[in-house]
BALO-190240 format. One record per atom (N, C-alpha, C): residue in one letter; atom name; x, y, z. Coordinates in steps of 0.001 Angstrom, whole numbers, padded with zeros to 6 digits, always signed. Layout:
BEGIN
<pt rest="A" atom="CA" u="X" v="Y" w="Z"/>
...
END
This chain:
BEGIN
<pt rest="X" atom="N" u="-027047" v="+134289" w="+016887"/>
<pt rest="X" atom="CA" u="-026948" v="+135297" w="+017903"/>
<pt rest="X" atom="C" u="-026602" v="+134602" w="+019211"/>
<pt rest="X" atom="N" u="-024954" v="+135564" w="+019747"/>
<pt rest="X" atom="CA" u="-025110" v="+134510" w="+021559"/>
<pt rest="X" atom="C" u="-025722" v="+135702" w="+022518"/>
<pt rest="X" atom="N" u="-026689" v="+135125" w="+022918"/>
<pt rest="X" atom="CA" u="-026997" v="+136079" w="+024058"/>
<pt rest="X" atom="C" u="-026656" v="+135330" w="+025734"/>
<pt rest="X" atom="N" u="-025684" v="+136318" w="+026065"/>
<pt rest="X" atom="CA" u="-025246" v="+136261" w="+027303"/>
<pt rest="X" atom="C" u="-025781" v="+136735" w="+028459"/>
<pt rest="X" atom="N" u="-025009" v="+136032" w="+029775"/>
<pt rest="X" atom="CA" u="-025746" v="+136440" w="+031383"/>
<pt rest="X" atom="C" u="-026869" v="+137667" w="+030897"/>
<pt rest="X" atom="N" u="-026125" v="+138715" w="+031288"/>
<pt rest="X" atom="CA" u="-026952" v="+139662" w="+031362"/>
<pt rest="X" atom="C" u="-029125" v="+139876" w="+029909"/>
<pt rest="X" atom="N" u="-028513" v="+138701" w="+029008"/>
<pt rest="X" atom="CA" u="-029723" v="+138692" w="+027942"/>
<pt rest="X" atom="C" u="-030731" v="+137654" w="+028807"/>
<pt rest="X" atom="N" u="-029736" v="+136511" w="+028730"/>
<pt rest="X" atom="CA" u="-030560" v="+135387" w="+030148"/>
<pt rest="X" atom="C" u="-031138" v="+135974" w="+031128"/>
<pt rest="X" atom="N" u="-030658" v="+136839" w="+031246"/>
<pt rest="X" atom="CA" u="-031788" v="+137297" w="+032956"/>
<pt rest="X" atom="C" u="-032996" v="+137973" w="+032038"/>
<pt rest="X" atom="N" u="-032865" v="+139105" w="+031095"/>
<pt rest="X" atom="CA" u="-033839" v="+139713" w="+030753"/>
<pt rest="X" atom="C" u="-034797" v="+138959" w="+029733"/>
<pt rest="X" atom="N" u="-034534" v="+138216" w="+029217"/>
<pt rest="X" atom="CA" u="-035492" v="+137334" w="+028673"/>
<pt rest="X" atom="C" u="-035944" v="+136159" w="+029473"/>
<pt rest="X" atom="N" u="-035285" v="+135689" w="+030052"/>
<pt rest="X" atom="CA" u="-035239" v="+134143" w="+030951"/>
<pt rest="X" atom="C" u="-034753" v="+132850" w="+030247"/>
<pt rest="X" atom="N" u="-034104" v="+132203" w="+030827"/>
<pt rest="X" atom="CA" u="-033145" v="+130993" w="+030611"/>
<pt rest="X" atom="C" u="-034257" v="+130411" w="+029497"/>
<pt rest="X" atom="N" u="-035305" v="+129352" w="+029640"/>
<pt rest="X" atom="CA" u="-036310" v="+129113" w="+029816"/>
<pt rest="X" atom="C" u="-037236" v="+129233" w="+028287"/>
<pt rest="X" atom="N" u="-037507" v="+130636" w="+028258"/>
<pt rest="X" atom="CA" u="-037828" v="+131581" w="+027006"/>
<pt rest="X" atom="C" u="-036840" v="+131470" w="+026195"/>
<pt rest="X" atom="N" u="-035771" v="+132042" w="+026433"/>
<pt rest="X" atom="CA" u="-034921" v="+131361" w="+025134"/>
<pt rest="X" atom="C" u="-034443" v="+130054" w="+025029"/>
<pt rest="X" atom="N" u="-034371" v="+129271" w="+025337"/>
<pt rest="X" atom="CA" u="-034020" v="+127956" w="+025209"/>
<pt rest="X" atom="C" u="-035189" v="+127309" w="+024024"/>
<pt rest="X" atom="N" u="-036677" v="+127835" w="+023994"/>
<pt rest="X" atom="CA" u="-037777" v="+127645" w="+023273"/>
<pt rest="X" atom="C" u="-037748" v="+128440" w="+022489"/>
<pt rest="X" atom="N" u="-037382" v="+129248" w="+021713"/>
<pt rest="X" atom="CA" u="-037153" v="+130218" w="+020609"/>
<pt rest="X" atom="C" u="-037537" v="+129404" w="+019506"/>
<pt rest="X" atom="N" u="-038118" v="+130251" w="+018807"/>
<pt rest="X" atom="CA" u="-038413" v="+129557" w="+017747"/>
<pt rest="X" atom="C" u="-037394" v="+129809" w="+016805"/>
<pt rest="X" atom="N" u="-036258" v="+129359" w="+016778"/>
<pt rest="X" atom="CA" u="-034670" v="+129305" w="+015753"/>
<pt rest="X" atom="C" u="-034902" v="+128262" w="+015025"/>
<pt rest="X" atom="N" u="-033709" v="+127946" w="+014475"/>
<pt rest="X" atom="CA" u="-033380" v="+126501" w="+013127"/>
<pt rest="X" atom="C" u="-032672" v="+126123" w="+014100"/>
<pt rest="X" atom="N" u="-031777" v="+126681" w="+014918"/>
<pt rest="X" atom="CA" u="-030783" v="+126124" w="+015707"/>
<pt rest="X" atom="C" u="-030926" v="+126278" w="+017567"/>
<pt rest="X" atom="N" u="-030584" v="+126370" w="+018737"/>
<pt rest="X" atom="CA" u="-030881" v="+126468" w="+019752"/>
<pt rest="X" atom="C" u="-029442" v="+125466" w="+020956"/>
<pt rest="X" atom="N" u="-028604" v="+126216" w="+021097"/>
<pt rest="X" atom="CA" u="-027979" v="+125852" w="+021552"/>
<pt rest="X" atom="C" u="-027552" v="+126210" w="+023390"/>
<pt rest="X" atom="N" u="-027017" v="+125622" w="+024392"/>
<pt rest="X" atom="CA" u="-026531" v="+126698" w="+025439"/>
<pt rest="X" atom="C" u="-025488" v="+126198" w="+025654"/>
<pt rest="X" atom="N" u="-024842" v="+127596" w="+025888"/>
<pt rest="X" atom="CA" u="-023122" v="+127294" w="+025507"/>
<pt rest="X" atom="C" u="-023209" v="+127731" w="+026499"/>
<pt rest="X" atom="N" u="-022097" v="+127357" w="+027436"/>
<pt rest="X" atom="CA" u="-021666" v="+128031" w="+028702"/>
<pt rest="X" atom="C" u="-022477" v="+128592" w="+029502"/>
<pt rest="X" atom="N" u="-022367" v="+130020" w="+029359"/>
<pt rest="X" atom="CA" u="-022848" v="+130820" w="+029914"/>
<pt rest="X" atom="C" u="-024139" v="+131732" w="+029851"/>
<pt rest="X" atom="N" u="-024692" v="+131350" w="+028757"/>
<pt rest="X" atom="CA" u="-025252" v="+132000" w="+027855"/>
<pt rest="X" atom="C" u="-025802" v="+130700" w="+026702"/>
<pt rest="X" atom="N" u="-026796" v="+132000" w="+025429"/>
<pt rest="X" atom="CA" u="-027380" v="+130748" w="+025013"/>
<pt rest="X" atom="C" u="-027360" v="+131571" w="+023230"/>
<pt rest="X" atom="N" u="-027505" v="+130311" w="+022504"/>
<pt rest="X" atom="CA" u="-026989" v="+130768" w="+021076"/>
<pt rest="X" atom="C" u="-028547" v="+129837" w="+020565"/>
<pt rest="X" atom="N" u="-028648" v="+131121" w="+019389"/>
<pt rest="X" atom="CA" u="-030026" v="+131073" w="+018405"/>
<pt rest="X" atom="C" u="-029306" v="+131640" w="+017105"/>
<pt rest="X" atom="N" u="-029630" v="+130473" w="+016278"/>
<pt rest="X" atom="CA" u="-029332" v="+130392" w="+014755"/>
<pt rest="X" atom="C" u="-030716" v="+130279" w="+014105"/>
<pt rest="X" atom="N" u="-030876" v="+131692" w="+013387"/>
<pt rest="X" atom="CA" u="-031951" v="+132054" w="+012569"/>
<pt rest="X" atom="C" u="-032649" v="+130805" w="+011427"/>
<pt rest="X" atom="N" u="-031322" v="+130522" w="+010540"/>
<pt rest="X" atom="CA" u="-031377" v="+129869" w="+009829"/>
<pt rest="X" atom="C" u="-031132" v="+127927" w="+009919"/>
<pt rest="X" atom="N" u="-031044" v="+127503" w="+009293"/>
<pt rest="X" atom="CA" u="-030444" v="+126066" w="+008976"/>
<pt rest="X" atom="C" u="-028780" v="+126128" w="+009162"/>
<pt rest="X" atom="N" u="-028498" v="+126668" w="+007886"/>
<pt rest="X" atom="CA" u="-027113" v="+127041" w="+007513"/>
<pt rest="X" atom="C" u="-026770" v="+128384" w="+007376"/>
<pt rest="X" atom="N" u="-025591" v="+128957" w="+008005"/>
<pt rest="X" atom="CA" u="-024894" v="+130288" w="+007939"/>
<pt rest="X" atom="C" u="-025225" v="+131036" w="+006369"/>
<pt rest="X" atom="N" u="-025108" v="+129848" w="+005359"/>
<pt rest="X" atom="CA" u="-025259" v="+131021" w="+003806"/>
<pt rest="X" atom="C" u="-026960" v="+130400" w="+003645"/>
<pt rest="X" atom="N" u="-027666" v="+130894" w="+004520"/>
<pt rest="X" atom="CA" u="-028845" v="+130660" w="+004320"/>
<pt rest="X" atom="C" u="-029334" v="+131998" w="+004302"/>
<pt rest="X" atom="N" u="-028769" v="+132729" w="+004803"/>
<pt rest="X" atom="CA" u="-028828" v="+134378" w="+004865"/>
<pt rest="X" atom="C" u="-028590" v="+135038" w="+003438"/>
<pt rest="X" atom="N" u="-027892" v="+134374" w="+002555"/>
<pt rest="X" atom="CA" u="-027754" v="+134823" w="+001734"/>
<pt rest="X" atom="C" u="-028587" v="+134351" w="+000326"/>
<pt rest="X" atom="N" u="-028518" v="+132782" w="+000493"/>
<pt rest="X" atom="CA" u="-029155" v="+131930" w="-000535"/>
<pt rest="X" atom="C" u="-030910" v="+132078" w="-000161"/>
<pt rest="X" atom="N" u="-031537" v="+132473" w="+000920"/>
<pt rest="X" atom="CA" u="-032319" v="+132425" w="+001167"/>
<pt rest="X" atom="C" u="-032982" v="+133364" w="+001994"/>
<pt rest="X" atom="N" u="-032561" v="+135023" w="+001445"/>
<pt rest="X" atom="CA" u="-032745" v="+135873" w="+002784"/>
<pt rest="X" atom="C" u="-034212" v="+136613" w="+003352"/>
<pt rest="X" atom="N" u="-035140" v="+136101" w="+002019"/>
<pt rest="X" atom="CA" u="-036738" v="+136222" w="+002759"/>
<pt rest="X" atom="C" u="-037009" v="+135133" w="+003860"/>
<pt rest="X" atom="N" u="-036601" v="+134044" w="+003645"/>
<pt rest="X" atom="CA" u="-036515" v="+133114" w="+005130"/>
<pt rest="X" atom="C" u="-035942" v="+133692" w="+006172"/>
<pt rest="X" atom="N" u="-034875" v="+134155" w="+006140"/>
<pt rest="X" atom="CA" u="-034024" v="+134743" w="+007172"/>
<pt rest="X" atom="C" u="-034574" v="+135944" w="+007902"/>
<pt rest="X" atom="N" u="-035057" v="+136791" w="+006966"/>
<pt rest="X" atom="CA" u="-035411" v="+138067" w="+007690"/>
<pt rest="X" atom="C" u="-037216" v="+137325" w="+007940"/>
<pt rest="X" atom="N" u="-037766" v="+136730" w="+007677"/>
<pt rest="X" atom="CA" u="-038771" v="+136027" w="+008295"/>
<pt rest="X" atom="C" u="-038670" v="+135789" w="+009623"/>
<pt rest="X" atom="N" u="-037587" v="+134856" w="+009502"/>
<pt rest="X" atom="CA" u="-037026" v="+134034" w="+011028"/>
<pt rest="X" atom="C" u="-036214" v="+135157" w="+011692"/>
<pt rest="X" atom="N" u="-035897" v="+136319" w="+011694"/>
<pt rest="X" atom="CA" u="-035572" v="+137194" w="+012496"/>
<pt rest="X" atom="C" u="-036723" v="+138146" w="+012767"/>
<pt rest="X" atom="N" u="-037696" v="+137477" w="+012286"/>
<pt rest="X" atom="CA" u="-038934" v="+139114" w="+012701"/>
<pt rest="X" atom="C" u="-039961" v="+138123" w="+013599"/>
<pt rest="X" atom="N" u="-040166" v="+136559" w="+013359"/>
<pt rest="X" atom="CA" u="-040287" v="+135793" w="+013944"/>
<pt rest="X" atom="C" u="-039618" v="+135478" w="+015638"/>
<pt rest="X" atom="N" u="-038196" v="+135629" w="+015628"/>
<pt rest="X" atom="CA" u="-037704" v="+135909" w="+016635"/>
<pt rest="X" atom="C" u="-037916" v="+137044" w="+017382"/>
<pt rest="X" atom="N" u="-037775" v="+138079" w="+016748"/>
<pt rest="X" atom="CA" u="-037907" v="+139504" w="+017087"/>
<pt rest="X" atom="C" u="-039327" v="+139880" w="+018347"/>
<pt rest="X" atom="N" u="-040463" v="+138826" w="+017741"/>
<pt rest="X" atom="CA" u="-041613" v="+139239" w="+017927"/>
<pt rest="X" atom="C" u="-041773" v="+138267" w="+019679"/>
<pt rest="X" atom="N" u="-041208" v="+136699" w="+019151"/>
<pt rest="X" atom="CA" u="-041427" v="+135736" w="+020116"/>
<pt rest="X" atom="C" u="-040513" v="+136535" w="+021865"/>
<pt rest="X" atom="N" u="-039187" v="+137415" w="+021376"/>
<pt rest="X" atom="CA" u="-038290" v="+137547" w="+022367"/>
<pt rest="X" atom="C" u="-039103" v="+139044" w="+022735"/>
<pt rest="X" atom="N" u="-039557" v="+140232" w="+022055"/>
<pt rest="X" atom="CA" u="-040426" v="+141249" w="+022341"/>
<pt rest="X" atom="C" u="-039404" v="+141852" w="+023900"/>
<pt rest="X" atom="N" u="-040119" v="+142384" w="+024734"/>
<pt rest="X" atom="CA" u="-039274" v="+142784" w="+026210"/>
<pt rest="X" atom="C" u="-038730" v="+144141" w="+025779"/>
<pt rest="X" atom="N" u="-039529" v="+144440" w="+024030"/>
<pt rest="X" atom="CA" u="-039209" v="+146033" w="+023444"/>
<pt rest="X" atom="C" u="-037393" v="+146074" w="+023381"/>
<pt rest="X" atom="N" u="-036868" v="+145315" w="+023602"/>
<pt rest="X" atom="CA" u="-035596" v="+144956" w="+023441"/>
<pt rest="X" atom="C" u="-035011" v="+145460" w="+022475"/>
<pt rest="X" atom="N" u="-035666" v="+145674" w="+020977"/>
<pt rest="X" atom="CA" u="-034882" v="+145522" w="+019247"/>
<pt rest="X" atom="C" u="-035530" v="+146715" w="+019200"/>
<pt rest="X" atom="N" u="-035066" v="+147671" w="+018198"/>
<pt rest="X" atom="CA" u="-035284" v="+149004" w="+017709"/>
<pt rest="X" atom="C" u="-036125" v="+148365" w="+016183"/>
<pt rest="X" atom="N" u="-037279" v="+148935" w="+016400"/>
<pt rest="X" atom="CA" u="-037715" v="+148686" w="+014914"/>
<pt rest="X" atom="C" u="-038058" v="+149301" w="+013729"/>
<pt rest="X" atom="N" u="-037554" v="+150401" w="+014026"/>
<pt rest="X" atom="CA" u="-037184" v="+151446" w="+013023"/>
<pt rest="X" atom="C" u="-036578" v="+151294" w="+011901"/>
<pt rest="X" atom="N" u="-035201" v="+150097" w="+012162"/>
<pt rest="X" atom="CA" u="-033874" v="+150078" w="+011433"/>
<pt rest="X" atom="C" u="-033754" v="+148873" w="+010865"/>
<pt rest="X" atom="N" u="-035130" v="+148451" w="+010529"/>
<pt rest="X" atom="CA" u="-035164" v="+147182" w="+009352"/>
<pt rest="X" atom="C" u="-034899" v="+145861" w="+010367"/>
<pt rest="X" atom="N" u="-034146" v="+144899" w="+009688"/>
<pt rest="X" atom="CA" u="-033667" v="+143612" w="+009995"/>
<pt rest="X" atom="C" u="-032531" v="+143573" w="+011075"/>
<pt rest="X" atom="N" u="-032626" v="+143122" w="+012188"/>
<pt rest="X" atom="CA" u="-031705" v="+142585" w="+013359"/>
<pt rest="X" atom="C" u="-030649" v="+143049" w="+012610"/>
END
């Protein structure tokens, strides 16, 4: 996931940079969180994945995610 300017302000630089991801990057402008290890980790492994997205889900909170509608 890249979350840009406008995600950075509402979460804070800071807070996401500490995410609890596999991955954690800041690109430019903005900042990138990889759920997994590897991209087909979603697939080869998708109780980890939707773990590490409800994990995320919970750490980033700010009522941000609709949780009605399952998995990110």
């Amino acid at each position: 996931m890249f979350f840009g300017p406008p995600y950075v302000e509402l979460f804070g630089r800071e807070h996401l940079s500490t995410a609890p991801a596999a991955h954690v990057a800041e690109i430019e402008d903005g900042i990138y969180l990889q759920v997994t290890r590897k991209p087909e980790d979603v697939i080869a492994n998708y109780g980890d994945y939707v773990a590490g997205q409800n994990t995320l889900r919970e750490y980033l909170d700010h009522g941000a995610f609709r949780t009605d509608t399952g998995p990110l």
